[in-house]
C-alpha positions in Angstrom: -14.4 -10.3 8.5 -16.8 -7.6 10.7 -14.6 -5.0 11.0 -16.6 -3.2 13.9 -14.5 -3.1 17.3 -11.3 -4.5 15.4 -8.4 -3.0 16.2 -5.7 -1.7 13.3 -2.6 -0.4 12.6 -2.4 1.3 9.3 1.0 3.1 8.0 0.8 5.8 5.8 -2.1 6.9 6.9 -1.9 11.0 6.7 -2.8 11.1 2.9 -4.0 9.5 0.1 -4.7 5.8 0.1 -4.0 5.4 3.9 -5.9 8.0 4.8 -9.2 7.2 2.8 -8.9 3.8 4.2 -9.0 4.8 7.6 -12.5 6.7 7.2 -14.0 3.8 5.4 -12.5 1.6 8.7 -13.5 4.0 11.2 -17.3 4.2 9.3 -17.6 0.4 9.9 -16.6 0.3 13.2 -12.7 -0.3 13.7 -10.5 1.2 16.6 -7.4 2.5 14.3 -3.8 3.8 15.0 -2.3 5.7 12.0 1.3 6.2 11.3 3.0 8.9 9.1 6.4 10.1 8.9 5.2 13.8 9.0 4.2 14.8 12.3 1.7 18.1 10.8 -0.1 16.3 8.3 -0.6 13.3 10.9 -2.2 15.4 13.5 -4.7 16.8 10.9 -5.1 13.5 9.3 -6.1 12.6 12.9 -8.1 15.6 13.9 -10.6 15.1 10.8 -10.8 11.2 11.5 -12.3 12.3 15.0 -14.3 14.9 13.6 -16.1 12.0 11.5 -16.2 10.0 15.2 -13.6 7.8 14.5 -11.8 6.1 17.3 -8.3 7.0 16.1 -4.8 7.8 17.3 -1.8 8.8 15.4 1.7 7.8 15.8 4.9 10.0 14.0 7.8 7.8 13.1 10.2 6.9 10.3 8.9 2.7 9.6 12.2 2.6 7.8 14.0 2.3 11.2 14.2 -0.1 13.5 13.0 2.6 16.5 11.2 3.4 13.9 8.9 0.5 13.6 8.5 -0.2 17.0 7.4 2.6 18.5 4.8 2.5 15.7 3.9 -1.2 17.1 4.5 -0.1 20.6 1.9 2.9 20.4 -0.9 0.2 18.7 -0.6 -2.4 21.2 -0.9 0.3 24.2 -3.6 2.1 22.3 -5.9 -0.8 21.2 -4.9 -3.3 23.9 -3.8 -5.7 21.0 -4.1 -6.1 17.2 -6.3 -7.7 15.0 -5.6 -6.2 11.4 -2.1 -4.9 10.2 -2.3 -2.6 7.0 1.0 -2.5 5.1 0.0 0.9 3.3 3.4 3.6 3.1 5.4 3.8 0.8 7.4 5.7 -1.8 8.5 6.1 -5.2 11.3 7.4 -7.7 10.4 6.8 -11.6 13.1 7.7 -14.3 15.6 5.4 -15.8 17.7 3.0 -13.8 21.0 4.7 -14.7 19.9 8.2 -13.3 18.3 6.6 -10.3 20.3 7.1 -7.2 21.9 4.2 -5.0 19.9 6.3 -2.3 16.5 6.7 -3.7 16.9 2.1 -4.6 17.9 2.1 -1.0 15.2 4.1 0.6 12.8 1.9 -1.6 14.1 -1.3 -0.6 13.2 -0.6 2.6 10.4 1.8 3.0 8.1 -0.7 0.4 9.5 -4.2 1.3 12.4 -4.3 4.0 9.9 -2.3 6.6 6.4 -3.9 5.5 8.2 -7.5 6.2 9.9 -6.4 9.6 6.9 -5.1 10.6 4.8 -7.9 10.1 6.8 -10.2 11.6 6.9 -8.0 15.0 3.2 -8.0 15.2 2.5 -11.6 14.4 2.3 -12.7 18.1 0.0 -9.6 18.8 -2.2 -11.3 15.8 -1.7 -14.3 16.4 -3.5 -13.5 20.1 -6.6 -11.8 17.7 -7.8 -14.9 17.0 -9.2 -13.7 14.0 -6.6 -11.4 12.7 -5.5 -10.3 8.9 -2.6 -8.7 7.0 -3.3 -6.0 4.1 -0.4 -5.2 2.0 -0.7 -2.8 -0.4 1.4 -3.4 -3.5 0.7 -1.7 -7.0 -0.5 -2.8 -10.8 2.9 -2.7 -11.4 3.8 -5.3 -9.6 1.7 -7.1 -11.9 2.9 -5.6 -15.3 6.1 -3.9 -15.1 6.6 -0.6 -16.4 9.7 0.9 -17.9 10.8 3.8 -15.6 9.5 2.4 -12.7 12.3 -0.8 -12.6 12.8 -0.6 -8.6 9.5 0.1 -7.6 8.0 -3.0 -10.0 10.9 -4.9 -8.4 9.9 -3.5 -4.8 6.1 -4.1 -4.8 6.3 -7.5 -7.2 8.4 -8.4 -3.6 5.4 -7.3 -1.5 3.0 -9.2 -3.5 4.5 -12.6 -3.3 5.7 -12.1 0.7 2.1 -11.3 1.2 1.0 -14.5 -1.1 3.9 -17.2 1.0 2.7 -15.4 4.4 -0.7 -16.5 3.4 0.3 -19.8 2.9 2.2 -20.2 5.9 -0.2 -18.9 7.8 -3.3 -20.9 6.6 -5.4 -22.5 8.9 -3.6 -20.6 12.1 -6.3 -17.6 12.2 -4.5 -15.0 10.2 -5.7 -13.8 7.1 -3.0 -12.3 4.3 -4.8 -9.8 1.1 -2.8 -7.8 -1.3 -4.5 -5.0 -3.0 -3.1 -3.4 -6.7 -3.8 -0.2 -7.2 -3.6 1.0 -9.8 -3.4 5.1 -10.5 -4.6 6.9 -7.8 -5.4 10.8 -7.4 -2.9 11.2 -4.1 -0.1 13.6 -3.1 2.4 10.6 -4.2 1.4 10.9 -7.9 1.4 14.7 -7.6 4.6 15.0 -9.5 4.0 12.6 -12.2 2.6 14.0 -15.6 1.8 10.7 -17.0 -2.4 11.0 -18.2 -4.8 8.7 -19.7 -3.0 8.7 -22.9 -0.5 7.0 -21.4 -2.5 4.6 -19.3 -2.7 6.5 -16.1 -6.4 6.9 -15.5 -6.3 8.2 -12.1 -9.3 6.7 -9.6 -10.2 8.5 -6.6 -8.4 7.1 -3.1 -11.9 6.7 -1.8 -12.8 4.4 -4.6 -9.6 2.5 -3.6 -10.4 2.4 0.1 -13.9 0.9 -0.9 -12.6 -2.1 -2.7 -10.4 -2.8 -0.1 -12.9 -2.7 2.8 -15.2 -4.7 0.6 -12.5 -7.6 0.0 -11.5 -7.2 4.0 -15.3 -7.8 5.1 -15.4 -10.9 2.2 -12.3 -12.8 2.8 -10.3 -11.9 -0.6 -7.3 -13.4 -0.7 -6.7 -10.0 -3.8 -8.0 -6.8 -4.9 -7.0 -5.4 -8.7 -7.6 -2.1 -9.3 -7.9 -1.0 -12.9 -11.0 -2.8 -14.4 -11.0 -4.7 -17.9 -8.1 -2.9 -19.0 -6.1 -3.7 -16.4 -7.4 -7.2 -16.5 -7.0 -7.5 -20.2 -3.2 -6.2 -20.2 -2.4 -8.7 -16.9 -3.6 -11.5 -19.6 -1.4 -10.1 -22.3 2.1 -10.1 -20.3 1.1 -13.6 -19.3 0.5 -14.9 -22.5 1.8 -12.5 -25.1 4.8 -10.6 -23.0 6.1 -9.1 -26.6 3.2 -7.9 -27.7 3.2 -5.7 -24.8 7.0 -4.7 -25.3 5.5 -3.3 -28.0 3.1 -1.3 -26.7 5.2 0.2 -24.4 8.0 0.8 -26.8 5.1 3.4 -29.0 4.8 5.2 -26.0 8.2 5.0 -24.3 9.5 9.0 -25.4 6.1 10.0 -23.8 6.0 8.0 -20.4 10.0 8.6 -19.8 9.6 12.8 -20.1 5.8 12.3 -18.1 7.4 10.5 -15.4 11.4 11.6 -14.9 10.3 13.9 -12.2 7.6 11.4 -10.8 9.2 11.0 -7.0 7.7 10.7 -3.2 10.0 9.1 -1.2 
């Protein structure tokens, strides 16, 4: 897909991920609309995308509510006169054990990483489906690919994400709507700020532009998914497909480790 004169909504675009992906998309051309939850950092966020001479507006609101959502669709369609590309970027996380996870933090990611990313696809298909040529990004996580211990929700949450975004694509094939997940894997952004996990533990943190990059580049070439994370990541996928234990293992040497780096790990 040329991504020059599309237009995009992108959620979670104030920070991180989100936020790197909207200068690479403002570089090759797009007209974008960013949503955030925090009206500050969004007006920033936006002030340095136009600084770079990207065609951008912003739009505060909470894409776990219904008014929520569409004002966020609302402000898009009167911005951009319509929608070609939908980004499914916010998020949030709570690590730590199951047991001392709150019915309130499962809740908020129920619907902040699935729940809102499905609800708000489905109110902008018509407004894609008018593109012509129009695409969904959903960004999920590695660990919907391998699940981690500590992280039981959010594999559950994002593994959810990656096969909505995998049906949609099939549903949608052949009607002019393109569907792409991208895995990241660990990225340098606010939302891993309070997790201690390090390389020993598997957490090689790559930098949100590097992220951005591979998604642009799998935008402009069709791909149906982007996995972040190299050979490593590529090699451990293979293992928990074809030797599941052996990786049980793995995890189970580092377990003591990951549980202390992570029990504080939250951005919700």
């Amino acid at each position: 897909m040329n991504l020059t004169d599309k237009r995009v909504l992108l959620t979670g675009g104030s920070s991180g991920i989100g936020l790197a992906a909207a200068e690479a998309l403002a570089a090759a051309g797009a007209r974008l609309v960013i949503s955030g939850r925090r009206p500050e950092a969004l007006s920033q966020a936006v002030e340095r995308l136009r600084a770079g001479g990207g065609q951008v507006e912003g739009v505060a609101a909470d894409l776990a509510t219904p008014a929520g959502r569409e004002a966020t669709l609302n402000k898009a369609l009167e911005c951009l006169g319509g929608l070609d590309i939908l980004i499914n970027n916010a998020g949030g996380v709570r690590a730590g054990r199951l047991e001392h996870t709150s019915e309130d933090e499962i809740s908020t990611m129920l619907t902040v990483d699935l729940l809102a990313p499905i609800l708000l696809t489905r109110a902008a298909l018509p407004a894609l489906r008018a593109s012509g040529e129009a695409m969904v990004v959903n960004v999920a996580s590695g660990i919907a690919l391998i699940g981690m211990p500590f992280y039981t929700t959010y594999a559950a949450v994002k593994a959810g994400l990656s096969h909505f975004g995998e049906a949609l694509r099939r549903e949608l094939n052949g009607e002019g709507i393109q569907v792409m997940t991208l895995y990241p894997g660990a990225t340098d952004t606010p939302m891993m700020g309070s997790s201690r996990a390090g390389p020993d533990l598997g957490f090689n943190k790559e930098s949100p532009g590097a992220v951005a990059e591979a998604m642009i580049a799998g935008m402009q070439q069709g791909a149906l998914q982007v996995i972040r994370g190299g050979e490593a990541r590529a090699a451990m996928i293979a293992m928990n497909r074809e030797n599941p234990q052996a990786l049980d293992q793995r995890f189970l040497g580092m377990k003591a480790d990951l549980e202390e780096a992570v029990r504080d790990h939250s951005a919700l």
